[in-house]
C-alpha positions in Angstrom: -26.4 35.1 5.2 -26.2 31.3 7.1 -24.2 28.5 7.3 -24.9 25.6 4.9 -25.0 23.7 8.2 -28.1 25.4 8.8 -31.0 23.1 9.3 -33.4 23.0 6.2 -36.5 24.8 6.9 -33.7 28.1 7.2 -32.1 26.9 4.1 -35.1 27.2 2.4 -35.9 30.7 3.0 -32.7 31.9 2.6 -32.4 31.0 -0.8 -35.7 32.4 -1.7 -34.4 35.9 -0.1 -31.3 35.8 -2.8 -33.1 34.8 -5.8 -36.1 37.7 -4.8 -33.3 40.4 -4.2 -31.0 39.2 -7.0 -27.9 39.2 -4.7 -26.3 36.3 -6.5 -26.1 36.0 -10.3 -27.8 34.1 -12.1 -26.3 31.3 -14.2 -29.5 28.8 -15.7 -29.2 25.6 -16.1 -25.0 25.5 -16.1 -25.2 22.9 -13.2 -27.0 20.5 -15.9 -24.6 21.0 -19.4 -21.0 20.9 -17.9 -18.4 18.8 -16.9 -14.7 20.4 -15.5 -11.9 20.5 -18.3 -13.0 21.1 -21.7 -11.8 23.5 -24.4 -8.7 24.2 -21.8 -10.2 26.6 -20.0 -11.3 24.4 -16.8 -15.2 24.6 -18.1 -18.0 22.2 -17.1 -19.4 20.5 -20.4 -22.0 18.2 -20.6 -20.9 14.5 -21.1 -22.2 10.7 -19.5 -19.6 11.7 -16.7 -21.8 14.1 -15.5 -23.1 12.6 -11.9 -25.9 14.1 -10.3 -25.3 12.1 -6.6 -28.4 10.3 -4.9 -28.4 12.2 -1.5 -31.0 12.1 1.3 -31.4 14.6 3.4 -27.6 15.9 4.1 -24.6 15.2 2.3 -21.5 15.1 4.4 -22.7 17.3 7.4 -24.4 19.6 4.7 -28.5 19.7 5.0 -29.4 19.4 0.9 -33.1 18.7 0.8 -33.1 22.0 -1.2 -29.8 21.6 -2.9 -28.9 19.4 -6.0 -26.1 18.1 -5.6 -23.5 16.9 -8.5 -20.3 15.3 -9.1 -17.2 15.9 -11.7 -13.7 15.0 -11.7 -10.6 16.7 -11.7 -8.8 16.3 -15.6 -6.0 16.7 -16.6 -4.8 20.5 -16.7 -7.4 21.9 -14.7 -6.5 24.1 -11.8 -8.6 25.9 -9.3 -9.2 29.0 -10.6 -10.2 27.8 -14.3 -12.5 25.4 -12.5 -14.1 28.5 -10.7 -13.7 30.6 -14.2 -15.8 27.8 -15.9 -18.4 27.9 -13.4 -18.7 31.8 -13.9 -18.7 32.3 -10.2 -18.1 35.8 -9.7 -16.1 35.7 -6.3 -13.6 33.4 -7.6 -10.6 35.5 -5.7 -12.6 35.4 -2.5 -12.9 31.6 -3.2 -9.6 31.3 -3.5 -8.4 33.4 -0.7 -10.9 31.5 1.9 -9.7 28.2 0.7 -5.7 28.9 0.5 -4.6 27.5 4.0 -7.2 24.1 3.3 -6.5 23.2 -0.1 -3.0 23.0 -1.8 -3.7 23.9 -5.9 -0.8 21.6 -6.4 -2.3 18.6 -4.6 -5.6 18.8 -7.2 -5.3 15.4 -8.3 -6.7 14.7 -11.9 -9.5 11.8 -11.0 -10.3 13.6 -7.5 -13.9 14.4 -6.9 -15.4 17.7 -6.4 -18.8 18.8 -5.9 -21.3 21.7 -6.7 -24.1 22.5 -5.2 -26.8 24.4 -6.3 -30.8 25.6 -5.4 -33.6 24.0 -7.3 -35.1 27.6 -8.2 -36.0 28.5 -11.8 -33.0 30.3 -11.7 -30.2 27.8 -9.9 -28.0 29.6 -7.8 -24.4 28.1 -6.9 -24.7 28.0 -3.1 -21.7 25.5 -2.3 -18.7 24.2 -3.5 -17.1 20.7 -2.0 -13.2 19.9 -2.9 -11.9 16.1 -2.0 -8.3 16.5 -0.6 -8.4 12.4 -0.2 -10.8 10.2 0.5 -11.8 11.6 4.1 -10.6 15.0 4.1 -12.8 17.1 1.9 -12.8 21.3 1.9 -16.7 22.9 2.1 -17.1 26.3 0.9 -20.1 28.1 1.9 -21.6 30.8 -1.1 -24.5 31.8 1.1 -23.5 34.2 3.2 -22.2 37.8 2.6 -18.6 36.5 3.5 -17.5 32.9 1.5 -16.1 30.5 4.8 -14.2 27.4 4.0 -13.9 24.8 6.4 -12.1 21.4 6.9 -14.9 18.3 7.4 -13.1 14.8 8.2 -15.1 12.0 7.4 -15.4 9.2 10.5 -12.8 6.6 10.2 -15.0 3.3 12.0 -12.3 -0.1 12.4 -14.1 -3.2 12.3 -12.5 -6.7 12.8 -13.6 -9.0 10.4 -12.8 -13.0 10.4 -12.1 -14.8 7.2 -11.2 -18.7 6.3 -10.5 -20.4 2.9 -8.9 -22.9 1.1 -6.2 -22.0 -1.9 -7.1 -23.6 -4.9 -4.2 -22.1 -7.4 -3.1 -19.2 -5.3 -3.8 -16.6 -2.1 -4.9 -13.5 -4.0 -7.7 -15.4 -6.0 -8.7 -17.3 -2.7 -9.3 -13.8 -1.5 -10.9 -12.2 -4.8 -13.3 -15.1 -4.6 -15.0 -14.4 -0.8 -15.1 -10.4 -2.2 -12.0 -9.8 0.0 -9.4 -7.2 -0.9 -6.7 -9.0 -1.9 -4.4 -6.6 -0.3 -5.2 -9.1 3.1 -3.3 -11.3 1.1 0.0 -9.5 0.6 -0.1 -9.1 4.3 -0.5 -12.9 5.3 2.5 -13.6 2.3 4.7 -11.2 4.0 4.1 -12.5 8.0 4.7 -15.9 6.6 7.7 -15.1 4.4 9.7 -16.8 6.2 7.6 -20.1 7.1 6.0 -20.7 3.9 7.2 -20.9 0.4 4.2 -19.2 -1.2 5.3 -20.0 -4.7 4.4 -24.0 -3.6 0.5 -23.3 -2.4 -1.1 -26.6 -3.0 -4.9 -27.2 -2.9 -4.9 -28.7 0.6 -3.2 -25.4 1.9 -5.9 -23.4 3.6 -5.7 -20.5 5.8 -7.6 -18.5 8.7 -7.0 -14.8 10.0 -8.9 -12.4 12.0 -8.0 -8.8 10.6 -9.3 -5.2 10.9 -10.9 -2.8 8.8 -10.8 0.2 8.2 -13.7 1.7 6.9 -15.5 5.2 5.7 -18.8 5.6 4.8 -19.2 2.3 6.8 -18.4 0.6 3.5 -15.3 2.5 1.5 -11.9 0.5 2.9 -9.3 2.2 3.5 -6.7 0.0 4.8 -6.2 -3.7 6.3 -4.0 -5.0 9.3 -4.0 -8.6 10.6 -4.1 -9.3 13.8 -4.0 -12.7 14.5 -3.7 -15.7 11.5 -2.8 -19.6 10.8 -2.1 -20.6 8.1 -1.4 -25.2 7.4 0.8 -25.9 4.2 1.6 -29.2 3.0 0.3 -30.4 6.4 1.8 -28.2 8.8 0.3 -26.0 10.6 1.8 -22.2 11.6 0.6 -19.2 13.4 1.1 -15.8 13.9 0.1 -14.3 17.1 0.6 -10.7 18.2 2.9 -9.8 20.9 4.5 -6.9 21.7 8.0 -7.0 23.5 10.4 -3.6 24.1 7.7 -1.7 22.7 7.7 -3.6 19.3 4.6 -5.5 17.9 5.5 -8.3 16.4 4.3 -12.2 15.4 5.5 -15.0 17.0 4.7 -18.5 16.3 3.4 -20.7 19.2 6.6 -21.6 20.4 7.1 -18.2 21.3 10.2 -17.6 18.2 9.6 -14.5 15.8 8.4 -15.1 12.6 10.9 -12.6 10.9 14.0 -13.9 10.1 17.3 -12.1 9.9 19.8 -11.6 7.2 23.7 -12.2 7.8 24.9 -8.8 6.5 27.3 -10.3 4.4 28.3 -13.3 2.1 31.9 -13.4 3.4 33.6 -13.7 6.8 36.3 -11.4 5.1 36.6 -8.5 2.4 36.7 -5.7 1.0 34.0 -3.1 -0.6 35.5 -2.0 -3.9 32.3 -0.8 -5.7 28.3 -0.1 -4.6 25.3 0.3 -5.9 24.8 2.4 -8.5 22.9 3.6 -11.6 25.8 4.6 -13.6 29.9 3.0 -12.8 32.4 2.8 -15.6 32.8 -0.6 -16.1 36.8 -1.4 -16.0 36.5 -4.5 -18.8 33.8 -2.7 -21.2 35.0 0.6 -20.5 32.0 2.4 -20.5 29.2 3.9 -18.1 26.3 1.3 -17.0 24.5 0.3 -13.9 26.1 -1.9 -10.9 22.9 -3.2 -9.4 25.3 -4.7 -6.8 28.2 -4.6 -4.4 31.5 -6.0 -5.3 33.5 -7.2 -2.4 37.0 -8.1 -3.1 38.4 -11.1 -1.0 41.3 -13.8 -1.9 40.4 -16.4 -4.8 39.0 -19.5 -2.8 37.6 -17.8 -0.5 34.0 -19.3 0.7 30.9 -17.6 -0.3 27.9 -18.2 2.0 24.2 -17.8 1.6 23.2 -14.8 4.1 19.8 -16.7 4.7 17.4 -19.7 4.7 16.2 -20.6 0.8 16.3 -22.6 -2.0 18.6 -22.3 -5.1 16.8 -21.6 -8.5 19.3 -20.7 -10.5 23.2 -22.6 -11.1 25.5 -21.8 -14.0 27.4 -19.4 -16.4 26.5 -16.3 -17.4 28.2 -15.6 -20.6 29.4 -12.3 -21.2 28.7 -11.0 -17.6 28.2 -13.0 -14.2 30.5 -15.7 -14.9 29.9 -18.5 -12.4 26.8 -17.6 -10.7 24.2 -19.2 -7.8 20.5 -17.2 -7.0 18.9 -17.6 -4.2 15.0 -17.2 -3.6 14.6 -16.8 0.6 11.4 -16.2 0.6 8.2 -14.4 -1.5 10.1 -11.3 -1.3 13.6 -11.9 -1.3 16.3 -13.4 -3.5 20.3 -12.7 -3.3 22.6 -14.0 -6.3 26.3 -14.4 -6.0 28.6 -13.9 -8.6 32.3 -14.6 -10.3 32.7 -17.4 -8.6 35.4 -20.1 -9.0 33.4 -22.9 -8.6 30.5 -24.1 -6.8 30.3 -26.0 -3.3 30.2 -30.2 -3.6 26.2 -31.3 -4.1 24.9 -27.7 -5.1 22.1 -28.0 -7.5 18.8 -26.6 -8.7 15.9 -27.3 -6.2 18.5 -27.7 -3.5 17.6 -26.0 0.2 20.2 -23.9 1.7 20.5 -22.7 5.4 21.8 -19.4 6.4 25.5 -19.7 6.5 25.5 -22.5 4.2 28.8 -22.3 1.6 27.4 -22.3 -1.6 30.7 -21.3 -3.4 34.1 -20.1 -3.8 35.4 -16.4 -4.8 37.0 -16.2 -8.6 36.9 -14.0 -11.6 34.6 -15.8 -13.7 32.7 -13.4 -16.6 33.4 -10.2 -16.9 36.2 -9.5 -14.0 39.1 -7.7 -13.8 40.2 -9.6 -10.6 39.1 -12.0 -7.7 35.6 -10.9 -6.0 32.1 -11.6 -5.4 29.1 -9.3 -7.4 26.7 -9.7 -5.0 22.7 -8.9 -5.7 19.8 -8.7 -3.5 16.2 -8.4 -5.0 13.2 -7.4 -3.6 9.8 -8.5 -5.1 12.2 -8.7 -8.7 13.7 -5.5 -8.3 17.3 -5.2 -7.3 18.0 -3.3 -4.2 21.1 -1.8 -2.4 22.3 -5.4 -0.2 24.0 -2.0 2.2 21.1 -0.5 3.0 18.7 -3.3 3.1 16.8 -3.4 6.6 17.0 -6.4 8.3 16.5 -6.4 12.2 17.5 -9.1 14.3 14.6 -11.4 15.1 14.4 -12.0 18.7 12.0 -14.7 20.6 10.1 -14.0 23.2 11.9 -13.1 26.4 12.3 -15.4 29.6 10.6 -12.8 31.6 7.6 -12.5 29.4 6.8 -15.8 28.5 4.0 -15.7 31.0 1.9 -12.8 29.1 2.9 -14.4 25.9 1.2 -17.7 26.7 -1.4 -15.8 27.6 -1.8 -13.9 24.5 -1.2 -17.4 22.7 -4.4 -19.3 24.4 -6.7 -16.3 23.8 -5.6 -16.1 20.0 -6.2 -19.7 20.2 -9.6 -19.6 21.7 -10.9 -17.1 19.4 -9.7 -19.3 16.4 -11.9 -22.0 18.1 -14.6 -20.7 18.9 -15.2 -19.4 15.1 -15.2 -22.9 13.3 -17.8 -25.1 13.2 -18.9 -26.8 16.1 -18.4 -30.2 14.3 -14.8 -29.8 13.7 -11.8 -30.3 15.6 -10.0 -27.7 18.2 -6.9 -25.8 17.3 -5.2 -26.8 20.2 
């Protein structure tokens, strides 16, 4: 028979062909009293989920004017051929033979959509079925024709860069949730600025600007966010992030042309030796049994200085009974803290609150705690969950290169233009 990408008047008469020749079965008013995973067997029931969707005249590229179209939701336990059993299609095999290089049964999501269609006749007939592999990529099957076709249909992706400003009263995320904005912007702008702005100290004066693009289906459903150019003042000063792209890396810079990344030393102490990693399980040679080493123990001469491997501020000094011994932590950033541990003692004027630069000696090597010998447990966390310090990335951070300061500055006084010419006429420049 045709395509449902027929146009509508063809549609119509089709339809009317099948139900006057009987070709399809007939299954009244199913469409109406079921909803997918019920009783175990994958059959549509009738509950307030039910969704019969508000189309005009096509849905995706299908022409429904005929068609009703409605809307369930994979649960828990169903699989695609109890879904087709429970809608008492009659070429489920064929179904699933047309669809088996499109959709992956194992990749049927509970809480993905899918989508029957069916004529408005006395008599509905079941003339397509619509699968959502993600929120683009859905799976059409055509019921109309002699032969059931499957095909792929990729929902437009549109980007649209959008421009946003605001003040934080108590923190970034609600500043965002309050303009309708998807606070995920805001984890972007707390991770360019990681370095530049303590994000845990926002004060009410702090206010931020970004330009940022969208990425949108259905010319309203986001999909993801990227910044592309932002400033940011705190506490008075004001910092940037501009775009620039050097040996084929993007990157931000601030307007002096010095990435805003910042680099880790890649490790505590000039000199050592690894004598246990990270690990979920290590037999621990004072309690002498299994438990995790979130850390990596580097064994060096008692004395020896312990140095901070970046820019931060100590929030944590003391004794950890039972464990740590002497101990410093480190917060570097939003996203990153490091604590050292064991130690003998601390460096002179090393307290609480107290701002460290990379390099800085905070301590000495010892065998505080629980230790069988001199050495440093050293910790990194990410976001308050402790990763391996050897396999954390941390590329250098390189400025802008001599040779391409030129394109930079230009880059710089067209971010900066842009940034002007969106506030309010009354107000002063930028730059």
């Amino acid at each position: 028979m045709g395509s449902l990408k027929k146009s509508c008047q063809e549609k119509r008469v089709v339809f009317r062909q099948l139900f006057v020749a009987g070709g399809l079965l007939a299954v009244a008013g199913w469409i109406c009293s079921c909803q997918p995973g019920k009783s175990g067997a994958g059959a549509p029931r009738e509950t307030p989920d039910s969704v019969m969707v508000d189309t005009s005249a096509y849905f995706l590229d299908i022409c429904v004017d005929a068609l009703d179209v409605a809307e369930y939701r994979i649960r828990r336990g169903d699989n695609l051929s109890l879904l087709l059993s429970g809608l008492n299609l009659s070429r489920g095999s064929e179904i699933l033979q047309a669809v088996d290089s499109l959709l992956d049964p194992k990749k049927l999501y509970e809480g993905l959509p899918y989508h029957v269609l069916t004529t408005r006749d006395t008599l509905p007939q079941v003339a397509g079925l619509v699968f959502a592999r993600s929120r683009t990529d859905h799976v059409i099957v055509d019921l109309t024709g002699d032969s059931i076709r499957a095909r792929l249909y990729r929902k437009e992706i549109k980007e649209q860069q959008q421009y946003m400003e605001g003040s934080v009263q108590t923190s970034l995320w609600k500043a965002m949730k309050t303009q309708g904005i998807d606070p995920l912007l805001a984890i972007h702008l707390s991770d360019i600025f990681a370095w530049q702005i303590d994000f845990f100290e926002l004060q009410p004066t702090d206010s931020f600007r970004v330009f940022y693009t969208e990425s949108l289906i259905d010319d309203t459903v986001s999909l993801k966010l990227s910044v592309d150019a932002a400033m940011f003042i705190h506490q008075g000063r004001t910092f940037m992030a501009i775009p620039f792209t050097q040996d084929s890396l993007p990157e931000f810079f601030d307007a002096e042309g010095k990435s805003l990344r910042s680099a880790f030393l890649k490790a505590p102490l000039d000199f050592f030796r690894i004598t246990s990693h990270f690990t979920n399980s290590r037999f621990h040679p004072v309690l002498k049994y299994y438990r995790a080493h979130h850390g990596v123990d580097y064994a060096a001469p008692s004395g020896t200085p312990v140095k901070t491997i970046g820019d931060g501020k100590v929030i944590a000094k003391g004794f950890q009974e039972g464990g740590g011994g002497n101990y410093v932590k480190i917060q570097h950033n939003s996203i990153y803290a490091t604590s050292y541990m064991h130690l003998r003692g601390f460096a002179g004027g090393l307290s609480v609150g107290r701002h460290v630069r990379q390099g800085d000696v905070i301590g000495y090597v010892g065998s505080t705690g629980l230790s069988t010998g001199p050495h440093l447990d050293f910790r990194v966390y990410r976001n308050g969950t402790p990763i391996n310090p050897l396999k954390m990335e941390s590329p250098p951070a390189y400025p802008v290169k001599a040779e391409l300061r030129d394109s930079f500055e230009r880059v710089k006084q067209q971010i900066i233009q842009k940034f002007n010419e969106s506030q309010p006429c009354d107000s002063i420049p930028f730059i």
